[in-house]
Biopython code that builds the backbone (N, CA, C, O; Angstrom):
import numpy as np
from Bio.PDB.StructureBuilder import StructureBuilder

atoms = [
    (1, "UNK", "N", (0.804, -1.193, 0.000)),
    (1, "UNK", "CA", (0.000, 0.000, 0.000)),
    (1, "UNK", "C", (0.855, 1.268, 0.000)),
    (1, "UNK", "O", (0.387, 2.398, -0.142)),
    (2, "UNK", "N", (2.210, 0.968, 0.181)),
    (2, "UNK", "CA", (2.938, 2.162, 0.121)),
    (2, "UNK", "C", (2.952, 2.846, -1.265)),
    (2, "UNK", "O", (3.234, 4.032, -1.096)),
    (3, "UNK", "N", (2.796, 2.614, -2.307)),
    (3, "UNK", "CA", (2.942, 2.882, -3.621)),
    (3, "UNK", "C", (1.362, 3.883, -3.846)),
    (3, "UNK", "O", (1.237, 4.891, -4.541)),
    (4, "UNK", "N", (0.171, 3.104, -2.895)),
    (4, "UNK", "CA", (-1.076, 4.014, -3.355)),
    (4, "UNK", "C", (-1.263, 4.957, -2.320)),
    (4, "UNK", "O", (-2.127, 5.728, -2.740)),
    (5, "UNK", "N", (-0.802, 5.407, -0.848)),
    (5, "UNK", "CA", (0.080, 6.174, 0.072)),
    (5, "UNK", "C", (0.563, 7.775, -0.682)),
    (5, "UNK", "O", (0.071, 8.900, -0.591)),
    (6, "UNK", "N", (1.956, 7.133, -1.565)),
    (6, "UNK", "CA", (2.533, 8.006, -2.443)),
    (6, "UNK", "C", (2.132, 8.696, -3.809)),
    (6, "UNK", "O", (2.556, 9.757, -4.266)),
    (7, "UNK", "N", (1.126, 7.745, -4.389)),
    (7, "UNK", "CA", (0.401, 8.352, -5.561)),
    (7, "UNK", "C", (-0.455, 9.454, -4.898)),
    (7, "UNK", "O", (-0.296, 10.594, -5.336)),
    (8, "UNK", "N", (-1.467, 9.236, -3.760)),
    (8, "UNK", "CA", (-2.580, 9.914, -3.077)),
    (8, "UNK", "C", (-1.676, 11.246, -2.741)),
    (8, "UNK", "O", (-2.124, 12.374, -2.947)),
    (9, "UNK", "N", (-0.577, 11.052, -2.293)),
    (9, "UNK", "CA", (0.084, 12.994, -1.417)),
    (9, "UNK", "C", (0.567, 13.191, -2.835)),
    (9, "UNK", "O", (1.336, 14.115, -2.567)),
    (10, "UNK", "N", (0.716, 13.020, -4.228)),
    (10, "UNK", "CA", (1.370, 13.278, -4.907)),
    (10, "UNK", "C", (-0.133, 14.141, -5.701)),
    (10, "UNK", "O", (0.075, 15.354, -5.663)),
    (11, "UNK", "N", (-1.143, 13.902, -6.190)),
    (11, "UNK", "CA", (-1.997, 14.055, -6.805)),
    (11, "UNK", "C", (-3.201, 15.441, -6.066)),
    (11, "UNK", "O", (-3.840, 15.557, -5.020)),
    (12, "UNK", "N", (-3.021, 16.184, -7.176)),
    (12, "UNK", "CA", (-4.209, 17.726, -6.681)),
    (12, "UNK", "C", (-5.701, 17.040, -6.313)),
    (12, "UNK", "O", (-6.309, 16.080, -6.785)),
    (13, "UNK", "N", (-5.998, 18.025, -5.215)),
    (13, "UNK", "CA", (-7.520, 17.987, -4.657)),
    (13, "UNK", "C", (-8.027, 18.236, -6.180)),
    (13, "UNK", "O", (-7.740, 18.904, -7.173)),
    (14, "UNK", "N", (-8.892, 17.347, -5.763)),
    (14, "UNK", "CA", (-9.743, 17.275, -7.370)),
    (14, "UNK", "C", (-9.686, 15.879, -8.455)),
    (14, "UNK", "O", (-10.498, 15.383, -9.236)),
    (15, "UNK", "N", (-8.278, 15.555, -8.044)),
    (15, "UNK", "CA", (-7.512, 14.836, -9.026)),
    (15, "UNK", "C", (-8.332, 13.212, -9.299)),
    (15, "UNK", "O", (-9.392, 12.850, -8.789)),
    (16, "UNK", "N", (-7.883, 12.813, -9.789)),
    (16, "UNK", "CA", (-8.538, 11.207, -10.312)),
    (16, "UNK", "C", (-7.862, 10.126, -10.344)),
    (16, "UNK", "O", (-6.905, 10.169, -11.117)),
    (17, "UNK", "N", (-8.052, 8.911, -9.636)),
    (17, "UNK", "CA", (-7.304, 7.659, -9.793)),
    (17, "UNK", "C", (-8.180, 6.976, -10.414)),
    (17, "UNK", "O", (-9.405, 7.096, -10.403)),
    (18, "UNK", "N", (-7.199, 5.893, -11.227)),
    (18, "UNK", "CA", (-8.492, 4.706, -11.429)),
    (18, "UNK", "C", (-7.331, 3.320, -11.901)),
    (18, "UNK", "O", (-6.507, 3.170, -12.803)),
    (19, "UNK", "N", (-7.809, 2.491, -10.756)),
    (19, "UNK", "CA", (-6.584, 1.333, -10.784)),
    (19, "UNK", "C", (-7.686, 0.132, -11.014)),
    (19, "UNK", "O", (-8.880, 0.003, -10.746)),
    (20, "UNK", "N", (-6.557, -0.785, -11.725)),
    (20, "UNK", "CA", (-7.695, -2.551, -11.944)),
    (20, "UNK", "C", (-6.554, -3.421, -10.903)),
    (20, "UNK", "O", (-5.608, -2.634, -10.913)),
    (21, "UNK", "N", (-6.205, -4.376, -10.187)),
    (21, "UNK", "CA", (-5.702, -4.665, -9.238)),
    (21, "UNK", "C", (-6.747, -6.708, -9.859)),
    (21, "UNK", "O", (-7.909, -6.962, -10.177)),
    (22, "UNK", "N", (-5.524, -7.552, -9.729)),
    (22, "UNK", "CA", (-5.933, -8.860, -9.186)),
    (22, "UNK", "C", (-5.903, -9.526, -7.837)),
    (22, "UNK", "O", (-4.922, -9.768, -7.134)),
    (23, "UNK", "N", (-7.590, -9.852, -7.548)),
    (23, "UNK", "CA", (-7.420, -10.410, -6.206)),
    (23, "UNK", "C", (-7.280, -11.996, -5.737)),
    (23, "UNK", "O", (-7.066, -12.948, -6.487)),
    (24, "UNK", "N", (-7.423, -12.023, -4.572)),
    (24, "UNK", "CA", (-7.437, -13.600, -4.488)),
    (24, "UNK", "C", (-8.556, -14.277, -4.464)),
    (24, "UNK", "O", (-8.787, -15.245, -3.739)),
    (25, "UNK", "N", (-9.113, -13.903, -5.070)),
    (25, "UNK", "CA", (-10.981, -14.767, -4.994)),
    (25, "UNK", "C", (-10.392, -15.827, -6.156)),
    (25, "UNK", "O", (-10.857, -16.948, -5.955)),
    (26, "UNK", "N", (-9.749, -15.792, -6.988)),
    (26, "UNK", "CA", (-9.857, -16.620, -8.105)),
    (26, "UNK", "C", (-8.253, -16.938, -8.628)),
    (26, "UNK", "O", (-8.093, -16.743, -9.832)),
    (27, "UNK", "N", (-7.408, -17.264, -8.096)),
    (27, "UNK", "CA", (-6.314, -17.522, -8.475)),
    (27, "UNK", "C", (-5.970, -18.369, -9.655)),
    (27, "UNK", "O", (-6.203, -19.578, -9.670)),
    (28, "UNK", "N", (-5.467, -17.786, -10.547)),
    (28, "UNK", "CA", (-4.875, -18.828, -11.654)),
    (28, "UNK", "C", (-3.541, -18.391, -12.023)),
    (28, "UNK", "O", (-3.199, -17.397, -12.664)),
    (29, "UNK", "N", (-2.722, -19.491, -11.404)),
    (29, "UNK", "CA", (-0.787, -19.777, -11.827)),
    (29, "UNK", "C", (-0.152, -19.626, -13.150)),
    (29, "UNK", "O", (0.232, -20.752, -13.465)),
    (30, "UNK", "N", (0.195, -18.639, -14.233)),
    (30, "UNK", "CA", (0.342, -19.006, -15.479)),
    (30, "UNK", "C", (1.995, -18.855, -15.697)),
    (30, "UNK", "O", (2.662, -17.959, -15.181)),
    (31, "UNK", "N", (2.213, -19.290, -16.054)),
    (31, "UNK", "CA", (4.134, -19.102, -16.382)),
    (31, "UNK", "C", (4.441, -19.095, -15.422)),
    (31, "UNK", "O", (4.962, -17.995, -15.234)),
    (32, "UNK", "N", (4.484, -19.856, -14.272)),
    (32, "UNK", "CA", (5.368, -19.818, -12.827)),
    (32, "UNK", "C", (5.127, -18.321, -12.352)),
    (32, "UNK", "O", (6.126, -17.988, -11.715)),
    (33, "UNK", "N", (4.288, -17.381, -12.400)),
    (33, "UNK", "CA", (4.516, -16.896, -12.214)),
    (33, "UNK", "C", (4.059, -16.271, -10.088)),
    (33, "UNK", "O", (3.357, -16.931, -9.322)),
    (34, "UNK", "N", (4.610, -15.186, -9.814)),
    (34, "UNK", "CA", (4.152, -15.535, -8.567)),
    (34, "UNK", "C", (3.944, -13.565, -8.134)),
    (34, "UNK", "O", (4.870, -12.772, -8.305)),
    (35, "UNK", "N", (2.781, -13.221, -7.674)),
    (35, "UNK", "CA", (1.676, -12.538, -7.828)),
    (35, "UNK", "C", (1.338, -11.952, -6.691)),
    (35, "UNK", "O", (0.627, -12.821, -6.188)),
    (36, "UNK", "N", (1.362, -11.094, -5.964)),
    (36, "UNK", "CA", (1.103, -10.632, -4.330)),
    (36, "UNK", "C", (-0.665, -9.961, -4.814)),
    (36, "UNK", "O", (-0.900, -8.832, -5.245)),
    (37, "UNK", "N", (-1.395, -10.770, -4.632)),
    (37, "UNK", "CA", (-2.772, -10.659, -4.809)),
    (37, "UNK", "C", (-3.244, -9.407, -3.648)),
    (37, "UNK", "O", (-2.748, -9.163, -2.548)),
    (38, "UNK", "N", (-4.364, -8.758, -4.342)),
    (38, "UNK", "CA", (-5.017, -7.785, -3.101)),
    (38, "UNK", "C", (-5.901, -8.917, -2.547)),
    (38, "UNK", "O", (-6.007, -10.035, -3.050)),
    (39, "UNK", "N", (-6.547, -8.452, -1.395)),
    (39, "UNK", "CA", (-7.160, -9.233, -0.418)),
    (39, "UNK", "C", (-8.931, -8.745, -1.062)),
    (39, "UNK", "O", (-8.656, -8.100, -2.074)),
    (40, "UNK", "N", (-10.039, -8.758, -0.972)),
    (40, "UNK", "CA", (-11.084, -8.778, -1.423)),
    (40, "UNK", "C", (-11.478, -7.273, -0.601)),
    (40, "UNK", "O", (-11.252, -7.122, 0.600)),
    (41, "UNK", "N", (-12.152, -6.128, -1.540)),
    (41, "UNK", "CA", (-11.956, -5.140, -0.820)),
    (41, "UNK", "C", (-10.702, -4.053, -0.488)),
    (41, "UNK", "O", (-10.814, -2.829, -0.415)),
    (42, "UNK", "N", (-9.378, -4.924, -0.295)),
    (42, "UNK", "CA", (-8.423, -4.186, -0.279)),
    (42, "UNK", "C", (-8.371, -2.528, -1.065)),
    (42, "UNK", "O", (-8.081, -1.435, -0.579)),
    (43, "UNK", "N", (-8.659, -2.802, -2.033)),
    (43, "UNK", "CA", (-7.873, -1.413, -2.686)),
    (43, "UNK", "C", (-8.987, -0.640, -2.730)),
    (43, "UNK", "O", (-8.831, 0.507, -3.149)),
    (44, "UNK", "N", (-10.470, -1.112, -2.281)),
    (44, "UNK", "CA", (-11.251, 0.289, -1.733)),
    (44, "UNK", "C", (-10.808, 0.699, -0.722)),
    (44, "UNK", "O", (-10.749, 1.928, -0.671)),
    (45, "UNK", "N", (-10.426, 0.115, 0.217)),
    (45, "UNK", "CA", (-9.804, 0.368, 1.591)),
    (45, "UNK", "C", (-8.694, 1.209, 1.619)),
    (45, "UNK", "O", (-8.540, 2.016, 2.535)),
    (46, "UNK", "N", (-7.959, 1.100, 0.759)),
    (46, "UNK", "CA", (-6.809, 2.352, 0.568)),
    (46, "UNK", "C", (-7.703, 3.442, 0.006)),
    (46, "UNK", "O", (-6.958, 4.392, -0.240)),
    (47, "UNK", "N", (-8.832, 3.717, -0.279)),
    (47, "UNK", "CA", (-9.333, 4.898, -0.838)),
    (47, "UNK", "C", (-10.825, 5.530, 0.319)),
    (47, "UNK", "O", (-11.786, 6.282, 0.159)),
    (48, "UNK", "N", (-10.386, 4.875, 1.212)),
    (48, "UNK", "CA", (-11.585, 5.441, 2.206)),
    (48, "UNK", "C", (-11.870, 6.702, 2.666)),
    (48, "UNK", "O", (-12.644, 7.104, 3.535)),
    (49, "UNK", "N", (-11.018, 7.314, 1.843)),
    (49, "UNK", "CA", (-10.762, 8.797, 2.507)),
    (49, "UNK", "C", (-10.866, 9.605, 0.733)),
    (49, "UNK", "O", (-10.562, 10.759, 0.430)),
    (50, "UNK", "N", (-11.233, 8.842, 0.118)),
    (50, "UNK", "CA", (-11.544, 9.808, -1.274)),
    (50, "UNK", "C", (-12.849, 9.561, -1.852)),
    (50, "UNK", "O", (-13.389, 8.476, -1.637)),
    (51, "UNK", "N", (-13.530, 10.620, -2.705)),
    (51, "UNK", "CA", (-14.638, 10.148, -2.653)),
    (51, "UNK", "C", (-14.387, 8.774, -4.194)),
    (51, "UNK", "O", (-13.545, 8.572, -5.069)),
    (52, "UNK", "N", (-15.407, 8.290, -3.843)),
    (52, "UNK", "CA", (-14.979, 7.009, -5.084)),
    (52, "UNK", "C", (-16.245, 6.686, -5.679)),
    (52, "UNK", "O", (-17.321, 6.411, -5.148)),
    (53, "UNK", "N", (-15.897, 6.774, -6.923)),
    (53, "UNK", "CA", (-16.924, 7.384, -8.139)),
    (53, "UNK", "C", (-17.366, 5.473, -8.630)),
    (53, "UNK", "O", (-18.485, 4.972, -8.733)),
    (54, "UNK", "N", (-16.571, 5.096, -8.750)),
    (54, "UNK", "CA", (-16.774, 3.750, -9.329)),
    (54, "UNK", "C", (-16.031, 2.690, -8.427)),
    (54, "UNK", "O", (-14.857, 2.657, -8.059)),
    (55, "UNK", "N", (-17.130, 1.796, -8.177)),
    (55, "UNK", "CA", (-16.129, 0.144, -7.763)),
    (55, "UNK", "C", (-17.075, -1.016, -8.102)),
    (55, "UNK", "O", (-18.295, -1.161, -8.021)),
    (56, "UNK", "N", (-15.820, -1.969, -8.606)),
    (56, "UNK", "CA", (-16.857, -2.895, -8.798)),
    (56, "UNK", "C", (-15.649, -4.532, -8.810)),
    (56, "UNK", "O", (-14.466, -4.554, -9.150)),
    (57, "UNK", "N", (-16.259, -5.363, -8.460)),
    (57, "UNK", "CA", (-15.319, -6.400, -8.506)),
    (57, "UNK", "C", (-15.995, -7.846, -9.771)),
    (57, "UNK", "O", (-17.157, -8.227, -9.916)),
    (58, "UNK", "N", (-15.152, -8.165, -10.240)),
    (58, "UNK", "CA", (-15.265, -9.049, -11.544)),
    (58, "UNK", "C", (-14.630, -10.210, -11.715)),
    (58, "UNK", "O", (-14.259, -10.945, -10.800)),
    (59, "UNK", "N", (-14.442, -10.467, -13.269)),
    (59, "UNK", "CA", (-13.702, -11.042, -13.293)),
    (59, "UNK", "C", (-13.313, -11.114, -15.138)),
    (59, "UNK", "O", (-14.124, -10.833, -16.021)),
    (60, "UNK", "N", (-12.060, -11.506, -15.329)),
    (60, "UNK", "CA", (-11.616, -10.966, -16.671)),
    (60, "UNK", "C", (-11.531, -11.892, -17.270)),
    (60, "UNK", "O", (-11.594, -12.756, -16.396)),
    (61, "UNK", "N", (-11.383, -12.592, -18.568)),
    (61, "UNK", "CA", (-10.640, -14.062, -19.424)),
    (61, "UNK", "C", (-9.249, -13.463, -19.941)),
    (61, "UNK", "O", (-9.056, -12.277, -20.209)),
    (62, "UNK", "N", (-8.399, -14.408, -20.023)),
    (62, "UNK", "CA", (-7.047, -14.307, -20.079)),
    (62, "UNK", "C", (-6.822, -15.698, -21.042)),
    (62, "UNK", "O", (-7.462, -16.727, -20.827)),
    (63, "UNK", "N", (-5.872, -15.581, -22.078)),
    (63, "UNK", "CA", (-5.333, -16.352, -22.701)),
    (63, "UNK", "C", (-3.890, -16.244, -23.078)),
    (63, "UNK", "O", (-3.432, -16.480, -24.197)),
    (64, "UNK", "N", (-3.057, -15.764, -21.756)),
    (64, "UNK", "CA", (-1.776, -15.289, -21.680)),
    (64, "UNK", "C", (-0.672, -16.893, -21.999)),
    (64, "UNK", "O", (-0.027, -17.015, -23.040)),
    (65, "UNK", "N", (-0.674, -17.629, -21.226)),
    (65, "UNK", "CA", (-0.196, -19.085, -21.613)),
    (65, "UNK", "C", (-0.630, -20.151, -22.308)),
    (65, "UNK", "O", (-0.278, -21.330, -22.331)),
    (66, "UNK", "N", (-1.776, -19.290, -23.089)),
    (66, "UNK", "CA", (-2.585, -20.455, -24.743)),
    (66, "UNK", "C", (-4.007, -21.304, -23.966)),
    (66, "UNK", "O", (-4.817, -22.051, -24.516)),
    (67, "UNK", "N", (-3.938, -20.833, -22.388)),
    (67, "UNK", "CA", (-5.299, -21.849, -21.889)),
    (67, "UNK", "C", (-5.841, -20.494, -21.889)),
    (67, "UNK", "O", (-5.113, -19.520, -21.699)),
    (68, "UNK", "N", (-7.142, -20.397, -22.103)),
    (68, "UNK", "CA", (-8.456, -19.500, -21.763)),
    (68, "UNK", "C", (-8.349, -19.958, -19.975)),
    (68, "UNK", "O", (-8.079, -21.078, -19.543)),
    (69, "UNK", "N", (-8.599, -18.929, -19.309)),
    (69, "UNK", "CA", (-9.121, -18.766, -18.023)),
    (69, "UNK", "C", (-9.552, -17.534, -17.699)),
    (69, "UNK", "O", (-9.847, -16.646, -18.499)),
    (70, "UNK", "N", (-9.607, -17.452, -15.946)),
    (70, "UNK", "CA", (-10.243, -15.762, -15.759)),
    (70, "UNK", "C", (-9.528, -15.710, -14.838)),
    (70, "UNK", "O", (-8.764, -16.614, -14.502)),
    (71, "UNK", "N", (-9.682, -14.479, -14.200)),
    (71, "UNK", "CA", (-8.607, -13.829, -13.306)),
    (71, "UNK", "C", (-9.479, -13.442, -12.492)),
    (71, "UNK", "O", (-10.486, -13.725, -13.140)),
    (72, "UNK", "N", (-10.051, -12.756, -11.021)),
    (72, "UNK", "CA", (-10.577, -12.288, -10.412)),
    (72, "UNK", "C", (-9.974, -10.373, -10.259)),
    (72, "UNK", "O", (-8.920, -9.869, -9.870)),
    (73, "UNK", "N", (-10.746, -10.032, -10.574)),
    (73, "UNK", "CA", (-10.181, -8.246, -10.134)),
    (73, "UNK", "C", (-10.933, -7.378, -9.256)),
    (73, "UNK", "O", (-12.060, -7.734, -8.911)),
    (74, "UNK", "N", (-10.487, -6.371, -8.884)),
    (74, "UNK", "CA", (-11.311, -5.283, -8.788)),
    (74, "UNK", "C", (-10.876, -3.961, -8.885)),
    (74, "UNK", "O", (-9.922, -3.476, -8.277)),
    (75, "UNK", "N", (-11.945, -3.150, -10.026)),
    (75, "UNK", "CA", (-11.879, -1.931, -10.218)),
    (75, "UNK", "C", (-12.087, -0.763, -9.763)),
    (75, "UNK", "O", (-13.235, -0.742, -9.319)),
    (76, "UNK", "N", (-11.322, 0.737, -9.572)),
    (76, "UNK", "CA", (-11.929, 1.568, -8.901)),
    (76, "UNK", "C", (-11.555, 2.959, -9.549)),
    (76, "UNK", "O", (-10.434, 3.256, -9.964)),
    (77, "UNK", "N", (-12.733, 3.803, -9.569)),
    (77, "UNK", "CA", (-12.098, 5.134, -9.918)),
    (77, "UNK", "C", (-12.124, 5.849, -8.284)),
    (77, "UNK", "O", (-12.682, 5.415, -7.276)),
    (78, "UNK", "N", (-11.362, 6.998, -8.454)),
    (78, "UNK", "CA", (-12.071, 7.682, -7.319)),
    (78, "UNK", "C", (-11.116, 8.562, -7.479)),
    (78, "UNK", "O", (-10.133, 8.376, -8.197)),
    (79, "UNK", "N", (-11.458, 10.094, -6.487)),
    (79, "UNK", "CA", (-11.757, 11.407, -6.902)),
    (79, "UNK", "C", (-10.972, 11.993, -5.070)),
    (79, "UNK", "O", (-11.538, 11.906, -3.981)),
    (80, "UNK", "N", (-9.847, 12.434, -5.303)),
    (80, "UNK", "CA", (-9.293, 13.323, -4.311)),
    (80, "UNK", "C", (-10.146, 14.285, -3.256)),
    (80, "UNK", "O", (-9.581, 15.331, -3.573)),
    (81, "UNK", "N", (-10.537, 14.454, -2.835)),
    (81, "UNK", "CA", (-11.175, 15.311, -2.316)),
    (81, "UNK", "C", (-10.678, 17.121, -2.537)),
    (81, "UNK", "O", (-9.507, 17.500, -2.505)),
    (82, "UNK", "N", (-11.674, 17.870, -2.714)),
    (82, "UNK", "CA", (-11.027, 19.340, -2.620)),
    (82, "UNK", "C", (-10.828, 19.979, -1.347)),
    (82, "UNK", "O", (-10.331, 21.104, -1.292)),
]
sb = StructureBuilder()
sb.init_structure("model")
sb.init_model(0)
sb.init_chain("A")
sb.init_seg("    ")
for serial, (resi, resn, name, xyz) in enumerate(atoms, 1):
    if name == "N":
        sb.init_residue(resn, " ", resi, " ")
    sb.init_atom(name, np.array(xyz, "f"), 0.0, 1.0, " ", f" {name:<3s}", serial, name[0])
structure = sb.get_structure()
């Protein structure tokens, strides 16, 4: 969370984020790869203090290693406060 910490003091009252983040509701391993998942909720939780225009949690298809699967995410815009 240090990275969304530093974006937030960096960005004008007014200003706009909007991050897509994979969580752990739905894990899928592709190329060895290895993944520090948000927790469900997490990355609204770093924005509790802005107002937040959009959230929504999903899920995506991926055909990155030739298998079709899905990924679990969640999306958010949200809005600095003035």
């Amino acid at each position: 969370m240090r990275l969304y910490r530093r974006l937030k003091s960096v960005t004008l009252p007014g200003g706009y984020h909007a991050h897509i983040v994979f969580t752990a509701e739905s894990v899928y391993v592709e190329k060895g790869e290895r993944i520090d998942y948000f927790g469900s909720g997490e990355l609204r939780g770093a924005y509790h203090d802005w107002r937040v225009i959009d959230h929504e949690r999903g899920m995506i298809s991926c055909a990155a290693d030739g298998l079709l699967h899905e990924h679990s995410v969640e999306r958010l815009i949200a809005q600095r406060p003035t």
